[in-house]
C-alpha angles and dihedrals in degrees: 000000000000089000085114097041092045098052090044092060093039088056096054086049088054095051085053098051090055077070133102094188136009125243131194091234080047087052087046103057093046093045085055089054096045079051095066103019075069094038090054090041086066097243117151107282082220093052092045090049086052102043088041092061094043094052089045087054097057100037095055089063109125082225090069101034092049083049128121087217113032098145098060080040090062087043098048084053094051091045092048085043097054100045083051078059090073095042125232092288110123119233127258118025131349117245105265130160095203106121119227094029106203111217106204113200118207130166136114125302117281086025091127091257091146097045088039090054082046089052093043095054094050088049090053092042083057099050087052095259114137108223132185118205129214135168128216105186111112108165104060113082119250087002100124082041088059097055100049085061088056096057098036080053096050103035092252136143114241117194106218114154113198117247096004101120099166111110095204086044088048088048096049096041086052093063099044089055083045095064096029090059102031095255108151097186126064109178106185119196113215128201126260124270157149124249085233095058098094093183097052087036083052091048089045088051087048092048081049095052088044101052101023088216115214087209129033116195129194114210109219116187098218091213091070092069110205104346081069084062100041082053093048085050090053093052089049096055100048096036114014117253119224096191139335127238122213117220131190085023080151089056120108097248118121098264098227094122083066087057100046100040099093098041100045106035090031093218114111115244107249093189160005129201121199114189141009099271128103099249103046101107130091135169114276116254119188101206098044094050082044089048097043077045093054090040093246097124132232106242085170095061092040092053091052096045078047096049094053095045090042124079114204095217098063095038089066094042085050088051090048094056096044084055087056092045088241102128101152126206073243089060087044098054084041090056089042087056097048099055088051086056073057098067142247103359077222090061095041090045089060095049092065115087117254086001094101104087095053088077099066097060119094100222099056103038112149103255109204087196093060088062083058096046095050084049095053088047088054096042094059097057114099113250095267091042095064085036085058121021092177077078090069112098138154108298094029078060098052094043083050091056094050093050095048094043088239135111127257082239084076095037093064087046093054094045091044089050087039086056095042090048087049089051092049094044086049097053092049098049118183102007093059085067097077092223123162087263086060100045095049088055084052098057100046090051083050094055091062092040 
């Protein structure tokens, strides 16, 4: 989402580094980039005036324009400016003791509320809660259906009554079976509406009496741009909004609604959620979207995602075997899974640092599908054949390739890239395992990215 506005940024640092010494004409000119680098981007004319000056402030400092290093001293202030932007609010849900703690979901129809409330279940799951889901939208078809997928797909219990179609009853009744069976956490779906809909904002204020919700969460769909936030600050305004989540954050929309929230609705975002699946949702985190924006990488995010998609267990068997010089094409297939438990290779790709900007050449575009194709090379060798790759001749390789539906041209390639990567693992020993020892290395070195 934010791929424009990032390169347009990097390419005004750039322009800065090619300087000994900072003048103000030279400020200037950058800060007018960064201007409408923010404007296109689609960021609240009022929130880039604001962050401008305040940048400009701070840049023109004789401190900055006598420095060695002005250019990563300009950078330094964007990058402390931006994440200002999102407040000093953390990510994800605000301390409470009330049990359960009933989690009400508003937002516009087609938001993601549904598949929000879905997400939500399974990250409290995680973090040993025990939430029951119910919707209360009754008027969109299939919605309460929807719902129950979720749960059923997520091992989670989902309160539906048959026959009880009134959204404030459904509420009510949620939180009785809540208390009656131990559940903490009540997570209601709400239907879909606009704030100028008296009749639905009057429905919403009734669920809100009927359930006293500890947090109250307004589902943008980042691809609306800034209709999305003066929604939200309507919302806000009729109901009271806790925190915002951000949905469709991996869409090709220009991101600037991300960057205006805060300041214009005045409530912190608690979320973003990148993709269909289950898991993708993570609390949101200011100074690591800042950092992935800038193209400075996230290697926190990237160690966590690492840490769910990785068992330890396998990991130290896998180090164990890259010590012994035994990395098999099966270890290879296995590790080739696993990053695609990580995400969009596009997503993993801009986490790591100096990595962003790979993204943006053609030629080396992530391609989700080539991942596929090297699996299905791998999946039609016969068992010795990916224990020991030295097996694989000429005609094994053409009878792989017919099996795969791929040519012995990429045969070779994969078995050239398998015996670079066994050199390099090789060559990194223990650390290229991704053991718990590794990992812990990593996120230290991330702390002080």
């Amino acid at each position: 989402m934010f791929d424009t506005l990032s390169n347009r940024l990097q390419e005004v640092f750039r322009s800065l580094r090619g300087e000994a010494r900072l003048t103000e004409a030279t400020v200037e000119t950058a800060l007018r980039e960064i201007r409408m680098a923010l404007l296109e981007a689609d960021v609240n004319f009022k929130v880039v005036k604001a962050f401008v000056d305040r940048v400009r402030d701070r840049a023109m400092g004789q401190d900055v324009l006598r420095s060695l290093t002005p250019a990563q001293q300009v950078v330094r202030i964007v990058r402390d400016e931006m994440i200002a932007l999102f407040g000093d609010a953390g990510g994800g849900l605000q301390p409470s003791s009330t049990s359960p703690r009933v989690i009400l979901l508003v937002g516009l129809q087609g938001s993601g509320k549904t598949t929000t409330a879905g997400k939500l279940g399974a990250w409290l799951a995680k973090q040993g809660r025990h939430p029951i889901l119910v919707s209360t939208d009754v008027r969109r078809p299939a919605a309460i259906q929807q719902l129950n997928v979720l749960g059923q797909k997520a091992s989670l219990r989902v309160y539906d009554p048959p026959g009880q179609m009134d959204p404030v009853r459904r509420a009510g009744d949620a939180m009785t079976e809540a208390r009656n069976l131990g559940f903490d956490v009540v997570i209601v779906d709400t239907a879909g509406r606009l704030h100028i809909d008296d009749d639905l904002m009057n429905e919403l204020q009734a669920i809100k009496a009927a359930v006293s919700p500890s947090d109250l969460i307004y589902v943008a769909d980042a691809m609306t741009g800034q209709d999305a936030i003066k929604s939200a600050g309507e919302f806000n305004r009729r109901v009271g909004v806790t925190g915002v989540m951000l949905s469709k954050l991996d869409g090709d929309a220009r991101g600037g609604a991300a960057l205006s929230v805060v300041a214009v609705v005045g409530v912190p975002i608690a979320f973003v959620g990148s993709g269909e699946r289950l898991e993708d949702i993570e609390p949101f985190h200011a100074d690591r979207l800042v950092s992935r924006l800038l193209g400075m990488g996230d290697v926190l995010s990237l160690i966590e995602k690492a840490e769910q998609a990785i068992d330890q267990n396998d990991a130290q068997r896998l180090e164990e075997k890259i010590r012994h010089d035994d990395f098999t094409l099966e270890d290879f297939r296995d590790q080739l899974r696993t990053i695609r438990k990580m995400g969009p290779l596009e997503s993993i790709i801009g986490m790591i640092p100096g990595m962003g900007s790979l993204k943006q050449l053609a030629e080396n575009k992530p391609d989700e599908k080539q991942l596929v194709r090297v699996e299905a090379i791998i999946n039609s060798m016969t068992p010795g054949e990916r224990s020991d790759h030295r097996l694989i001749d000429g005609s094994r390789r053409k009878r792989i390739a017919r099996g795969s539906g791929t040519s012995v041209v990429e045969i070779n390639r994969l078995l050239r890239q398998f015996q670079q990567m066994r050199k390099m693992l090789k060559s990194l020993g223990g650390m290229a395992g991704g053991g718990k020892g590794a990992l812990k290395r990593l996120r230290r070195m991330g702390k002080f990215h």
